[in-house]
FIDREN-619335 format. One record per residue (C-alpha): residue in three letters; residue number from 0; x, y, z. Coordinates in steps of 0.1 Angstrom, whole numbers, plus 5000, padded with zeros to 4 digits. Example, Ala and Ser with C-alpha at 12.3 -4.5 7.8 and 13.67 -1.06 7.14 Angstrom:
2
   drennu   lumba      X      Y      Z
      ala       0   5123   4955   5078
      ser       1   5137   4989   5071
% end
This chain:
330
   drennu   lumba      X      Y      Z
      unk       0   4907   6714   3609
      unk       1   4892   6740   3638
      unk       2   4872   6766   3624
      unk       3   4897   6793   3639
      unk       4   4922   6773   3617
      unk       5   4902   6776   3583
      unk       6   4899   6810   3595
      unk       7   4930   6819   3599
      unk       8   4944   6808   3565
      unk       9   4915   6825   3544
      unk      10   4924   6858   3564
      unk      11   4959   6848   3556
      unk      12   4955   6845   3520
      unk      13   4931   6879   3520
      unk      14   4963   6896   3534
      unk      15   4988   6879   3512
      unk      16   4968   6881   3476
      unk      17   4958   6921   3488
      unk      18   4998   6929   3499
      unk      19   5007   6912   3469
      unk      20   4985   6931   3443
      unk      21   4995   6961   3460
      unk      22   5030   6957   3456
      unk      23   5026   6946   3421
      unk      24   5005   6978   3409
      unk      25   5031   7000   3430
      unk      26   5059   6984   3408
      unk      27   5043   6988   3376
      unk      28   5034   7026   3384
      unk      29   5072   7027   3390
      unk      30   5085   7006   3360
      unk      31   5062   7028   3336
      unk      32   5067   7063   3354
      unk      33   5110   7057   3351
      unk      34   5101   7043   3309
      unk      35   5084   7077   3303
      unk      36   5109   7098   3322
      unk      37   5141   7087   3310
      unk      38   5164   7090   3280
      unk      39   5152   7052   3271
      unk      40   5118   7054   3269
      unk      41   5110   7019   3269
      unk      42   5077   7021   3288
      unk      43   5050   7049   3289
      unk      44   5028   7054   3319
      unk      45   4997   7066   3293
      unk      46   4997   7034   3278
      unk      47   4973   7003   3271
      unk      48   4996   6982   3289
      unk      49   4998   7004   3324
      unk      50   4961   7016   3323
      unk      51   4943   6980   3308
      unk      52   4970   6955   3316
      unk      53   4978   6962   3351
      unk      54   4948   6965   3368
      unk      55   4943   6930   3348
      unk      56   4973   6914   3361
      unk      57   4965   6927   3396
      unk      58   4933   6909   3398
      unk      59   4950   6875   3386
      unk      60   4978   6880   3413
      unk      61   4950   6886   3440
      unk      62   4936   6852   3432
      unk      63   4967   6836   3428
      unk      64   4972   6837   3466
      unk      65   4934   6828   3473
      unk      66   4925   6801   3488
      unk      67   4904   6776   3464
      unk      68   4872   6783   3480
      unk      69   4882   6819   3478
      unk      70   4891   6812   3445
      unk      71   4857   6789   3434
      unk      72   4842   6827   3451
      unk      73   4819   6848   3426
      unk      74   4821   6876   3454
      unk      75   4859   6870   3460
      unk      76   4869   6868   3420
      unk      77   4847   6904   3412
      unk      78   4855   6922   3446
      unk      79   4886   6909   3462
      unk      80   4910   6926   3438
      unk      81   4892   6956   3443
      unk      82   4909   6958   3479
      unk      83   4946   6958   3463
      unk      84   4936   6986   3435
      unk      85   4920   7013   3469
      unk      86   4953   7000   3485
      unk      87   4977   7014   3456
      unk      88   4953   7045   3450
      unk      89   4959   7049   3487
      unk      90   4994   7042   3494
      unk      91   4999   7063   3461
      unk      92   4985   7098   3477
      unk      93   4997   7090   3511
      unk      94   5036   7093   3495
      unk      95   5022   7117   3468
      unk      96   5036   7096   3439
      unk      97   4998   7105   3423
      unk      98   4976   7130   3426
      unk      99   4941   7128   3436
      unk     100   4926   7138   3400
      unk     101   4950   7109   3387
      unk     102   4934   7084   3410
      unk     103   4903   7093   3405
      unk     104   4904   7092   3368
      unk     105   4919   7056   3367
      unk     106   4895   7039   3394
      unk     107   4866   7040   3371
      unk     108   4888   7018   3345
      unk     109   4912   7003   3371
      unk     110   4883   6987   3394
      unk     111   4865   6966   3366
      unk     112   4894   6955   3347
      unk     113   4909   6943   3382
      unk     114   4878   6921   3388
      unk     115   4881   6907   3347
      unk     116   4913   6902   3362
      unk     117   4902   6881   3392
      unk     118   4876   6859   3370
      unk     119   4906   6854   3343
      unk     120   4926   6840   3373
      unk     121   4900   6819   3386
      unk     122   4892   6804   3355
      unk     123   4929   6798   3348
      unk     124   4932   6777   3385
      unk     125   4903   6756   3376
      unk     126   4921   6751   3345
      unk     127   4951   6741   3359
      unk     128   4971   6724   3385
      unk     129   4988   6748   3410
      unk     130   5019   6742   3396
      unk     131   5009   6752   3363
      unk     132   4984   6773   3373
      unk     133   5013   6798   3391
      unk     134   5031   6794   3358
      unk     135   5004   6811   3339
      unk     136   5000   6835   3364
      unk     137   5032   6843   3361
      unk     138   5030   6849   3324
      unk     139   5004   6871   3327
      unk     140   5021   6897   3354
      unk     141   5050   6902   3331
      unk     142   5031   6912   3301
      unk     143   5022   6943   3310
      unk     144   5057   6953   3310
      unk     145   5065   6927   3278
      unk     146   5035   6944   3259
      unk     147   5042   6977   3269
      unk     148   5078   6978   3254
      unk     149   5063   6966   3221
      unk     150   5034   6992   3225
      unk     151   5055   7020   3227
      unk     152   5074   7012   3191
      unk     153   5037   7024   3176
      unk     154   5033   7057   3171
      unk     155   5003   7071   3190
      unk     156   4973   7091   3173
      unk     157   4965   7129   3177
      unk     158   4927   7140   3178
      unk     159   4917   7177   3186
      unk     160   4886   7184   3206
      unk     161   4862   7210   3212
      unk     162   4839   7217   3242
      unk     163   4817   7244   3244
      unk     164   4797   7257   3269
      unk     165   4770   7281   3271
      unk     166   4750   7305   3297
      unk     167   4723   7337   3293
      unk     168   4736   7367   3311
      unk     169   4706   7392   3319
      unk     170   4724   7424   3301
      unk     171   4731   7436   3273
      unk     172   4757   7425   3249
      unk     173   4785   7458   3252
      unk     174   4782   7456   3290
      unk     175   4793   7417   3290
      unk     176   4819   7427   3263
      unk     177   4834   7454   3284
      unk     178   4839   7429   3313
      unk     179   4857   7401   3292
      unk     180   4894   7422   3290
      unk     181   4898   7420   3328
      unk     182   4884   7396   3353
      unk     183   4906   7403   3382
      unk     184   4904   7393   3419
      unk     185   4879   7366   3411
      unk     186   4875   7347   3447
      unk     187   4866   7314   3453
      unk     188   4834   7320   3467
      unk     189   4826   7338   3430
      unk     190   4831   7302   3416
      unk     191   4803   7270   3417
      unk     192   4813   7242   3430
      unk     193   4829   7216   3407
      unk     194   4840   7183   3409
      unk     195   4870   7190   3386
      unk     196   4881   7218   3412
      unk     197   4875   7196   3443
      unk     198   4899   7174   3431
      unk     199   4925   7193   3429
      unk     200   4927   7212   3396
      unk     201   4932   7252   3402
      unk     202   4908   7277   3401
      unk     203   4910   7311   3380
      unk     204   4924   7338   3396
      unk     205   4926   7369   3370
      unk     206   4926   7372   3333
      unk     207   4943   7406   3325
      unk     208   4942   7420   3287
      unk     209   4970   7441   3277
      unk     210   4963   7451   3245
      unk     211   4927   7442   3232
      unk     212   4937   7442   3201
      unk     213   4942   7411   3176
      unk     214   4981   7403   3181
      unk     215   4978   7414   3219
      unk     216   4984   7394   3254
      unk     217   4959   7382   3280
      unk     218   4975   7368   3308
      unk     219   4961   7339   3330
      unk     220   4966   7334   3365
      unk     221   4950   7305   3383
      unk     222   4953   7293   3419
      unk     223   4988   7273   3424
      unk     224   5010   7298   3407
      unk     225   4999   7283   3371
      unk     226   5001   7316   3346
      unk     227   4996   7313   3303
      unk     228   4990   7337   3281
      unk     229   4962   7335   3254
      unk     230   4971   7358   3220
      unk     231   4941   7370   3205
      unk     232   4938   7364   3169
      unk     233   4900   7374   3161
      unk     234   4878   7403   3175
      unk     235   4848   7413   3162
      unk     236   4834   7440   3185
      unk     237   4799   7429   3210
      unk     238   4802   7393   3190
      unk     239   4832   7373   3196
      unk     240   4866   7374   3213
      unk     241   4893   7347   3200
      unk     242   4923   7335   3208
      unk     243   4957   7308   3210
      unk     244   4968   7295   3243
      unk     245   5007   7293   3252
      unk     246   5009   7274   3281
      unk     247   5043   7278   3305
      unk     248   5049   7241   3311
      unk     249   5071   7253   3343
      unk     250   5041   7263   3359
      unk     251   5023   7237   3353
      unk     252   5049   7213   3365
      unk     253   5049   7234   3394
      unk     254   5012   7231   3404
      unk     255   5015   7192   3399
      unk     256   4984   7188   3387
      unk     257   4990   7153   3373
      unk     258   5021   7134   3379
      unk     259   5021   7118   3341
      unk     260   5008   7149   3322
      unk     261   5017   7182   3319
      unk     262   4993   7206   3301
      unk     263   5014   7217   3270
      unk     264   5037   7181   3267
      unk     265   5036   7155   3239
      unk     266   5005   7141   3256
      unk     267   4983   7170   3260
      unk     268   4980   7208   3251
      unk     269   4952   7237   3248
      unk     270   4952   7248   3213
      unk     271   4929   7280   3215
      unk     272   4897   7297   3226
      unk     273   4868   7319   3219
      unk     274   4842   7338   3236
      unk     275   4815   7343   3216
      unk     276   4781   7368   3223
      unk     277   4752   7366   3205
      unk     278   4727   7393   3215
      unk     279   4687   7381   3230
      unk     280   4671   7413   3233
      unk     281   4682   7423   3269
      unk     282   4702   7396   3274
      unk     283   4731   7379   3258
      unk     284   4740   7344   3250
      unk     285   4774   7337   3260
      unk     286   4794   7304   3246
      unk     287   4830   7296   3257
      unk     288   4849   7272   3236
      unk     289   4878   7258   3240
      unk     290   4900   7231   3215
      unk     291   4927   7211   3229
      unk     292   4952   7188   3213
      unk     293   4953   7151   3225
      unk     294   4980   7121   3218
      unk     295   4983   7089   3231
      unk     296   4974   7054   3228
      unk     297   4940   7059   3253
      unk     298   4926   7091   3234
      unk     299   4892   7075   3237
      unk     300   4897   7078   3278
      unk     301   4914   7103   3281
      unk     302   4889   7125   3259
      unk     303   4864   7118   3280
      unk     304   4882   7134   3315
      unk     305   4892   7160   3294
      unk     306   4860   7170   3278
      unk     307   4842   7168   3314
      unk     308   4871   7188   3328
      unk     309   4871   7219   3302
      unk     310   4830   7219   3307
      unk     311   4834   7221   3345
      unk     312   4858   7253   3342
      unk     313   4836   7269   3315
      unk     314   4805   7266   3337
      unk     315   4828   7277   3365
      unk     316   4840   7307   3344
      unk     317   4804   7316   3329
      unk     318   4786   7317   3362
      unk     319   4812   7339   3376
      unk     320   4811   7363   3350
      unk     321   4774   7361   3350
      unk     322   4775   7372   3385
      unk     323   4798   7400   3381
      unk     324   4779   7418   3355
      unk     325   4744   7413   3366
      unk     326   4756   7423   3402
      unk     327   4767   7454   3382
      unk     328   4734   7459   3359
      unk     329   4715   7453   3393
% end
């Protein structure tokens, strides 16, 4: 056989193995997005089975179509499922059936369980004659689905976080009291950069306080139309400032700022809040906490994106207001 022959039928196999695993992730995403959003509720997208066992199954698929010196590959079995994983992220934002901080939450899990994927299927052709080896394969790329439906019959756990931040405003404490009721107008260019806000989550607009009093209403506007309230339930004058969160799902749904996961549903919700000062001579240590309400199968994962996210807005929020009231003491 001509080396343009051999080739030809490795690029061939690259294209079918990659189309292939494509395909395959795009019609799990499907199977488990319809399971969580329908009356039977068979499969659930924030799941063991979606988040570990596809990206699994993808990488056994992608050697599946390999050819065996592909397959006999180190390089091809660790990287070459990694091309059909960037192909669903991709194909998945193009259409908009995910959102950017979805994707990019995933990948870090997605891309090495795709390549334990792709060393499972190589040691499972070695194993096997191709006739039996595509048998197994085939086992493997409907379990996902098979241990999904069982997965979902287990109830999943609840934790509660807290993250806290803190910053040292250069003023006294009353004058960064007096400027926690109403931070309006705040612009972007107020805000540091985050990573959490480059990918797509909204950035604070306002914070108006009705009533500061405990029982009263601060609304919350961010960018994307997303508005909740916050009820205070504790205020100790120049010290702290505390408070529930009510979040309007609607909005939420609205700003789409995950596909899966709505801030306020059976997966996810912000419990409650505090701002609290503690006076440094001419300055003031600020901390901003805020406790949320987690429940799923992947707490341990999705903790972690959630912990990251809530410091990124804090630091956003503190450094903003430490602007504002040192530009004002200045």
């Amino acid at each position: 056989m001509t080396t343009l022959a051999t080739a030809a039928i490795r690029l061939r196999a690259q294209a079918l193995g990659f189309f292939s695993g494509v395909v395959y992730a795009l019609l799990m995403a499907y199977l488990f997005t319809i399971g969580e959003k329908t009356s039977l509720a068979v499969l659930e997208f924030v799941s063991l089975a979606m988040i570990l066992g596809t990206p699994l199954a993808v990488g056994v698929i992608t050697v599946a179509f390999a050819t065996a010196e592909q397959a006999n590959s180190k390089l091809f079995r660790w990287y070459g499922p990694w091309v059909s994983v960037i192909g669903w992220c991709g194909l998945s934002l193009l259409f908009a059936w995910e959102t950017l901080i979805c994707v990019f939450m995933v990948l870090p899990a997605y891309l090495p369980l795709s390549s334990a994927g792709g060393v499972l299927g190589g040691l499972l052709r070695n194993r096997w004659q191709q006739a039996s080896y595509k048998s197994s394969a085939l086992c493997v790329l409907v379990l996902p689905v098979a241990f999904g439906a069982m997965e979902n019959r287990i109830e999943s756990p609840t934790a509660v976080h807290t993250v806290t931040r803190e910053l040292v405003i250069e003023a006294p404490a009353d004058v960064v009291w007096n400027a926690l009721p109403n931070i309006v107008n705040i612009r972007s260019d107020e805000l540091p950069w985050t990573l959490s806000h480059a990918l797509g989550i909204p950035k604070p607009v306002s914070a108006t306080t009705h009533d500061l009093v405990v029982g009263g209403v601060r609304d919350i506007r961010w960018e994307k139309g997303v508005h909740f309230e916050e009820i205070i339930t504790a205020i100790d004058v120049n010290r702290r400032l505390a408070y529930d969160v009510l979040a309007d799902e609607e909005s939420m749904q609205v700003a789409e700022l995950d596909t899966h996961v709505v801030v306020g549903d059976e997966y996810f919700a912000v419990k409650r809040g505090a701002y609290t000062l503690a006076p440094q001579g001419n300055s003031t240590r600020v901390e901003l906490s805020t406790t949320y309400r987690i429940t799923s199968k992947l707490n341990w994962f999705g903790a972690l994106w959630a912990n990251y996210v809530l410091d990124d807005f804090h630091f956003a929020v503190l450094t903003m207001l430490k602007h504002r009231v040192e530009g004002r003491q200045g």
